[in-house]
Every structure is written in C-alpha cells, then in structure tokens.
N, C-alpha and C positions, 0 to 999 in steps of 0.2 A: 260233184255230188253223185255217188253212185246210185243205181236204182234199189238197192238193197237198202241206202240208210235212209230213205226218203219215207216220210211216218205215215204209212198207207195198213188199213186196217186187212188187209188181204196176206201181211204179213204179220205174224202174232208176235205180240211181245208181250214179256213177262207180268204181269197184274203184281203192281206194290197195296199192300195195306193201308184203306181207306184213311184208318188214326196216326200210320205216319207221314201219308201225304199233308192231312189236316194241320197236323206239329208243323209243318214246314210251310204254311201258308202264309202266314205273316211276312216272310223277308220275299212274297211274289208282291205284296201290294193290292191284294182286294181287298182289303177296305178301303170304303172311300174319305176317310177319317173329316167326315161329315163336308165334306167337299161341295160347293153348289155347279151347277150347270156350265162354269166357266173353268170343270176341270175335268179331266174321266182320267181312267185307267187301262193299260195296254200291255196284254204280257203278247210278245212273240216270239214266233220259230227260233228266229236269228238272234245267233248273238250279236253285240254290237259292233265287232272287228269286223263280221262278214260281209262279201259285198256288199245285200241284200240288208244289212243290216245298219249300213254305213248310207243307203238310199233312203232307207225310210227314216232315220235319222234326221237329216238333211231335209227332209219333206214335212218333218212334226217342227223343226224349227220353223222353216216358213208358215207352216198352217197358224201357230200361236201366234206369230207377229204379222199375220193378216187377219187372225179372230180374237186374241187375245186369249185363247181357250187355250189354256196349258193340258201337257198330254204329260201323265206319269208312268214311265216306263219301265217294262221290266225284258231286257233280254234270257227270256229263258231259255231261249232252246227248244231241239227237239222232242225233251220229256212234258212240253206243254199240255197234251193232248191228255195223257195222264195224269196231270193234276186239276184241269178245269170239270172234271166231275164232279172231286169231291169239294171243289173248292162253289160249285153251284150249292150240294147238296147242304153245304154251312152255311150258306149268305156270303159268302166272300169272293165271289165268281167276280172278275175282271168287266171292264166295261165293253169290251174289245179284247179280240186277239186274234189269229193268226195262224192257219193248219194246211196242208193239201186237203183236197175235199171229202177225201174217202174216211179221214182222221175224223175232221168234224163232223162227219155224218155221225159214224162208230161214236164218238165220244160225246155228242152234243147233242146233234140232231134228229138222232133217228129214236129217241127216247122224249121229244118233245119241247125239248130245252132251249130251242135258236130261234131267236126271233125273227120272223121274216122279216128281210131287207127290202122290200118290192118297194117301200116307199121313197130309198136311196135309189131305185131303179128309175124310180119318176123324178128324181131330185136334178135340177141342172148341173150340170158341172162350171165352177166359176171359170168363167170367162171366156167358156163355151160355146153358150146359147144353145146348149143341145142335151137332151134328160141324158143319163149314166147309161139307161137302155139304150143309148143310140150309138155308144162305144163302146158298148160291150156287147158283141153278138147274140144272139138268144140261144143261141146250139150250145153253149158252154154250161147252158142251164136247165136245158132241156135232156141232154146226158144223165142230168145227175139225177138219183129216186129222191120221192119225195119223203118227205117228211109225216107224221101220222094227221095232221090239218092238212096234208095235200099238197104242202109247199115244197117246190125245189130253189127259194131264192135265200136258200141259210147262210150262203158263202156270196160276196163278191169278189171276186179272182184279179186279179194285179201283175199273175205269171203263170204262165202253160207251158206243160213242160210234154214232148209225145215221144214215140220209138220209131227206129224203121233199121233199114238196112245202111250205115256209114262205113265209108268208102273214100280212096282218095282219087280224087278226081286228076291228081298231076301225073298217077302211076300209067307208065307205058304201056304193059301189061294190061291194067284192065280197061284203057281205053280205045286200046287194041280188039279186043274181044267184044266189048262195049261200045260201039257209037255212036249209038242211040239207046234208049230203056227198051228193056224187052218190052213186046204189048202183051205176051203171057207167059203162063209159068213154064211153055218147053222152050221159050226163048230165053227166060233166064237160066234153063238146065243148060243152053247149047254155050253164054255166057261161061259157065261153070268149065264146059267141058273145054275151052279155049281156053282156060286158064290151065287147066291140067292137064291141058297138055303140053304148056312152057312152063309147066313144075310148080306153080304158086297154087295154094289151095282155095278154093272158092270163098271156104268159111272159114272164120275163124270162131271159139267155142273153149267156153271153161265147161267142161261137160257135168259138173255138179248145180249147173247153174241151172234149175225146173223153172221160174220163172222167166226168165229172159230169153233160154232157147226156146221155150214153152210159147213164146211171143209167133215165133213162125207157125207154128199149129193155130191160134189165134187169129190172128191173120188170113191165112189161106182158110180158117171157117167163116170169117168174114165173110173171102170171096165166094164162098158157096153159099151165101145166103143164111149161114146158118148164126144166130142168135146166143152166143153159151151162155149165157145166164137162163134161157129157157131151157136148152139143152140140159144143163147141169139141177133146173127144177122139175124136170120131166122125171117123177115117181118110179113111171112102171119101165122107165129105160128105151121105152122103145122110140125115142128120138135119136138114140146111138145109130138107128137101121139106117136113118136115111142115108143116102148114095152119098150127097155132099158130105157127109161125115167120114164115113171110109175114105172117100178121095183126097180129101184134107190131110188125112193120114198117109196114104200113098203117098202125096206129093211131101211131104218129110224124110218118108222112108228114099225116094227116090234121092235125096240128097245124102243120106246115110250108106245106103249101097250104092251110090255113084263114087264112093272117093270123094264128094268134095269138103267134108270137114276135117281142116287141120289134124293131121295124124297124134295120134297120142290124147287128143283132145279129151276124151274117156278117163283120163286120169288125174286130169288137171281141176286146177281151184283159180278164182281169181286172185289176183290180175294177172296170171301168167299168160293166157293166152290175149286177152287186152294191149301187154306189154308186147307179144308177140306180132300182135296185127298193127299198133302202132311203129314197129320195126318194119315195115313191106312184108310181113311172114303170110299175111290172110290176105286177101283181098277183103272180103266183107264182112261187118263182124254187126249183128244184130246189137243194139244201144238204145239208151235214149237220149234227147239230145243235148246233155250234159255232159256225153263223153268228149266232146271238143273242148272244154275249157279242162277237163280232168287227164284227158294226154298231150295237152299243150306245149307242156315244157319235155315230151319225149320227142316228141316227130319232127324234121329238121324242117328247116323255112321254105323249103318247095313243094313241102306238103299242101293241099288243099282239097278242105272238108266236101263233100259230097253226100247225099243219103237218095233214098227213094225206099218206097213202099214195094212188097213182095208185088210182082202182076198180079191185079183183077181184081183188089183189096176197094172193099165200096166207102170205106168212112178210116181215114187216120185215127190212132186213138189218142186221149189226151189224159190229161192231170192238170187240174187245175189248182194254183196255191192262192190263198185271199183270204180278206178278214168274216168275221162271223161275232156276233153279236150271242152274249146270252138273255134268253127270257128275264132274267132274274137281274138284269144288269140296273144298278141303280143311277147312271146319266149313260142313258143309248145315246140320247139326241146328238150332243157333241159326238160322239164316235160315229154316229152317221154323217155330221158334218165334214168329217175328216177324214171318212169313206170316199166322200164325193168327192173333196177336194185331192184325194190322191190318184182320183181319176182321171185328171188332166194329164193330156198328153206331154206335158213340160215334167210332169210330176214322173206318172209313171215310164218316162224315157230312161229313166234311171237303172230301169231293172236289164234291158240290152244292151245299156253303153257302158256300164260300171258291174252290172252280175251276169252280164254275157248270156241272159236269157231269154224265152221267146215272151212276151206278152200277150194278154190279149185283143189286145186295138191294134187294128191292123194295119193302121196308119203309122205304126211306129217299125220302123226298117229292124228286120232282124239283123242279131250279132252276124258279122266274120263267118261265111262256113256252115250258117242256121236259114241258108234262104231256100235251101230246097224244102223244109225241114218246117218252113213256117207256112210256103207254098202247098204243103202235104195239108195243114191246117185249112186250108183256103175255100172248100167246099161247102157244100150248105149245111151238111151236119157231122160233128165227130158223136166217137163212144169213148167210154171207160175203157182201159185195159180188160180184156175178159170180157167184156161188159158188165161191168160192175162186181161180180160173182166175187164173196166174199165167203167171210167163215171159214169151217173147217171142212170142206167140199171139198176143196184140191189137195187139200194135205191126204183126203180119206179114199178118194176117187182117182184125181188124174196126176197128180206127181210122180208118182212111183211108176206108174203104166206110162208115161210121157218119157221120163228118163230112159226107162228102159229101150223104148221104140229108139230114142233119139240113140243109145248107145248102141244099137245095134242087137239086142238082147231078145228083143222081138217083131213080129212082123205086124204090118199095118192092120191086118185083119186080126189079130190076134189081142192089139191091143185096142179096136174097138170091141172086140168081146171082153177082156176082162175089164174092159171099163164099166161098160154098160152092166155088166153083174155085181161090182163092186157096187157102180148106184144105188142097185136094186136094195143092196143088202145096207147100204148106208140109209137110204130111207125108210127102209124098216125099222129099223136102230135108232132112226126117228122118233116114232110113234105113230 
C-alpha cells in the first residue's frame, strides 16, 4: 500500500457532488431499516478480498456468535471518507466505519460530527480485565488535534503505520560502511560517503515524489526542535529565521551536493527508483513501512528488511487507521461493543500476521522485517507526518521550494528565503 494511495487529507482529492454521493447511498447500507440494538452498520476502508479486510471479517464473525449482535457490512473502500459526509448530512451515516486519522478528522471530525469514543477507552476489553486505554497507548491520541468539544478520542486505531529510512540489512556493502547507526547526521554523511565510494548510491529517490523526499526535511526539523505545523502557522514568517531551520535545510542539501542520491533520480516517477533500490541499486530509500510487503515479491530471499530514523530525530511519526463513530449514528452502543471487542490481542493479532502491519498494542510482535520499525514506535510520544500540517500550505509554500532544494535547483539558504516569503504572501491571501 503505497503512501500516496493511503486516504490522508494532506493529499487533495477531487470533491464529487454532494446529490450524487446522496443517489448512491442506498447500496452503502445507512439505513438502519429500523434495526434494534442487536444490529448496527459498518462501512470500511477495505474491501473484502484484502488482508485487512479478510481480518476484520473473521473478527465480526466471532463478535455476533459471542453477542449475538449482527454487524452489516459494507466493503467500501477507500472512497469511504467521501461519502460519510453526505451520508451524515441525510440521516443515513453508517453506525461505524473506518479511515486513517487525518481522513476522519478532514471528513468527520473536525466539523463536529464524531462522537467521542472515551467511553470505549474506559470500556474492558473481553477477556482482558484491563480498560482499551490500557492497550492502547495515550501518545497515539494525544498526536491527533482535537476536535471543536476539545476531543482527540474520535478514532480508535487497530493499525499504525510510520516512515523512516529501509534498508537491507543482509547487504555487504552497507554493513560494511554501517556497523552500528550513526549517533548523528556527519555519521550518517560518512555512512553515505563509504558507500560511494564502492559505487552504490546512498539514496535512492523518485525525484517527483515532494511528499516523501519532503520526509527527510521533516525529520531533520524534528531533530532541531522545530515544530512544522507552527512553523507553517507562524503569519509573519519569521519562524523560517530560526538557525534550526536553515540547518535542516543544509543537512538535505548536503546530501544533494554530496553525490549521494541515485543519479538521474531528478527525472524519475515511481516506482522506478523503488524498483531500483529493491534491485541492491540504492542502499536507502526513505518509505513507510508498507514498502516491505509492496516489494516482497521483487527482492530475492537474502533480503532482509532493516530501517532506522535519520540521527537526532526526537519522536517517529505515525498514522494511525481505526474505527470512528458518527454523532448521528443511530445504534453506537453495539459498534462500541465491537470496538472493544476488536481490541483484544487475539483479535487485533490479525492485522501483523495476515496484513503484515504494525499495530498498536505493543504486545503484539511486529511482522518480518517491521521490528526496527515498531521499536522507532517504542518511545513515549510519536507525531503526525508534518505534524499534522494540512490544507493547501504545502502545495502553496513548501512543495515547489522543497523539490527544487532536493533537485538541486537551489541552495539551502535560498530556499529558506523563498519559503518564508511565499508564507508571507500565502497568508496575506488569507485575510
């Protein structure tokens, strides 16, 4: 599942018309065609073929023949998030469903529409003896913005999905250069230059790709303390000045004028360079950590997954996917029931041994390949991608100025200036 089709509101996608979502609501299933409490409704992500969808499946069987609460389902898919709008705005909103969190905020929550789940927080999990907040860490919720009531508990999450730098840990080469993780960024440059200098490129890099190269600039502002989603609210620009921001940028640039991303990389589109670094062509290729089930069937069987986080990076970022409840839902109760109950470890084991993901209970062994990857997870608090920083900010601000620094096109000082003046002028055009 690449990071691009993953239904996150930081990526735009097209607005269909409200009357023809509406015409098409009927074959999702919100009515509850007067249903009592011993039934609800369920549209999700997945369709039913998919791992993920073939788990929760398998999990709504047991739930009914241990409650007797029949669950009606609709595999919609990833245009989910696009139709629980209008499908609130009817009366026809689902009992339950299923988004990454950035979706249901965009599409649910952040207009007032989700009902807090804090009560599935306190709720046991069966057979447990221990509330849902005791398996499911508080950092995953404490990440997320709230809501206009104040609430960040609109999602309960089931699957965490984060980025970093993967690697193959059986390659000669980089464990030559690599013996240990560098502890900063001029050990990962010296990393770099030990690879090129036995010919293999550091990075590898679909250079059209502003989000995901864009990840290393992320990152390294991390390690400098610096916040983007302040950064990116800061009006009058002048959070661009601070030292930790140039340097951030520097240390990109250094990787650009060092030779270490795959040559040609400036011209490419995915998956060519993906296909490349699964070949030994890159040594490290920035991902999230879904790229191990999505080049599986390319890399030969002495492959073995590796990642780690750029040096000095204070918090891994994450994604959270889980259910969300709307306001308007005519039986919550049951769908909280079957919140909890998919909170058991027996339940949700499903999602790493059958969709090769990382979850959130940490008691459950990440997939093959995902243990550095879950260990990055392991700290006492993650952030959002960006943190958080949505809208049209980076399309209007730092896309264009990011590409370009990463292709080489300009220099690190140059594209903290025209960032900070694009700001300037973007939230003027504000109001």
């Amino acid at each position: 599942m690449r990071r691009s089709t993953l239904p996150t509101v930081t990526r735009t996608v097209g607005a269909l018309t409200v009357a023809a979502l509406v015409l098409g609501l009927s074959a999702c299933g919100g009515d509850s065609d007067g249903d009592d409490a011993k039934t609800f409704t369920y549209w999700s992500m997945w369709r039913a073929e998919e791992p993920q969808g073939q788990v929760l499946k398998a999990s709504i069987a047991e739930f009914t023949k241990a409650t007797g609460i029949k669950v009606k389902v609709d595999w919609v898919g990833r245009d989910v998030s696009k139709k629980i709008g209008p499908a609130i705005a009817a009366n026809k909103a689902p009992d339950l469903w299923d988004q990454a969190n950035d979706a249901i905020f965009g599409a649910v929550a952040s207009a007032g529409q989700a009902r807090d789940l804090s009560s599935v927080l306190s709720a046991q999990v069966p057979g447990e003896n221990v509330p849902v907040s005791q398996v499911i860490p508080a950092k995953y919720f404490d990440m997320l913005p709230k809501d206009p009531g104040g609430s960040n508990h609109y999602v309960v999450p089931y699957e965490v999905a984060t980025t970093g730098l993967f690697y193959n840990a059986a390659d000669a080469d980089v464990t030559a250069a690599m013996p240990s993780a560098p502890a900063d960024w001029a050990g990962f440059l010296k990393v770099c230059d030990a690879l090129k200098a036995k010919g293999k490129p550091c990075i590898g890099s679909d250079g059209e790709d502003d989000w995901m190269n864009g990840l290393y600039l992320d990152y390294l502002l991390n390690a400098g303390g610096i916040d983007v989603s302040k950064l990116a609210a800061d009006k009058s620009g002048a959070m661009w000045d601070d030292p930790a921001v140039l340097k951030a940028a520097q240390q990109v640039e250094q990787l650009v004028k060092g030779g270490h991303i795959i040559p040609g990389y400036d011209a490419t589109k995915y998956p060519a360079q993906e296909t490349n670094w699964a070949a030994g062509k890159s040594a490290f290729y920035m991902n999230g950590n879904w790229i191990t089930a999505e080049v599986a069937k390319q890399v030969p069987p002495t492959w073995k997954f590796g990642s780690m986080l750029p040096p000095g990076v204070k918090s891994a970022d994450a994604t959270v996917f889980g259910f969300s409840i709307p306001k308007k839902a005519k039986h919550p109760e049951p769908a909280e029931k079957f919140i909890a109950f998919f909170m058991q470890k027996k339940q949700m084991a499903g999602m790493a041994t059958t969709a090769l993901n990382l979850t959130p209970r940490e008691d459950i062994p990440a997939p093959a390949g995902l243990e550095a990857a879950q260990k990055s997870l392991s700290g006492s608090s993650v952030r959002l991608p960006y943190d958080g920083v949505a809208g049209d900010w980076s399309p209007k601000v730092l896309k264009q100025n990011f590409l370009d620094l990463w292709h080489g096109k300009t220099t690190a000082a140059q594209f903290v200036a025209k960032c900070k003046a694009d700001q300037v002028s973007y939230w003027k055009s504000q109001g």
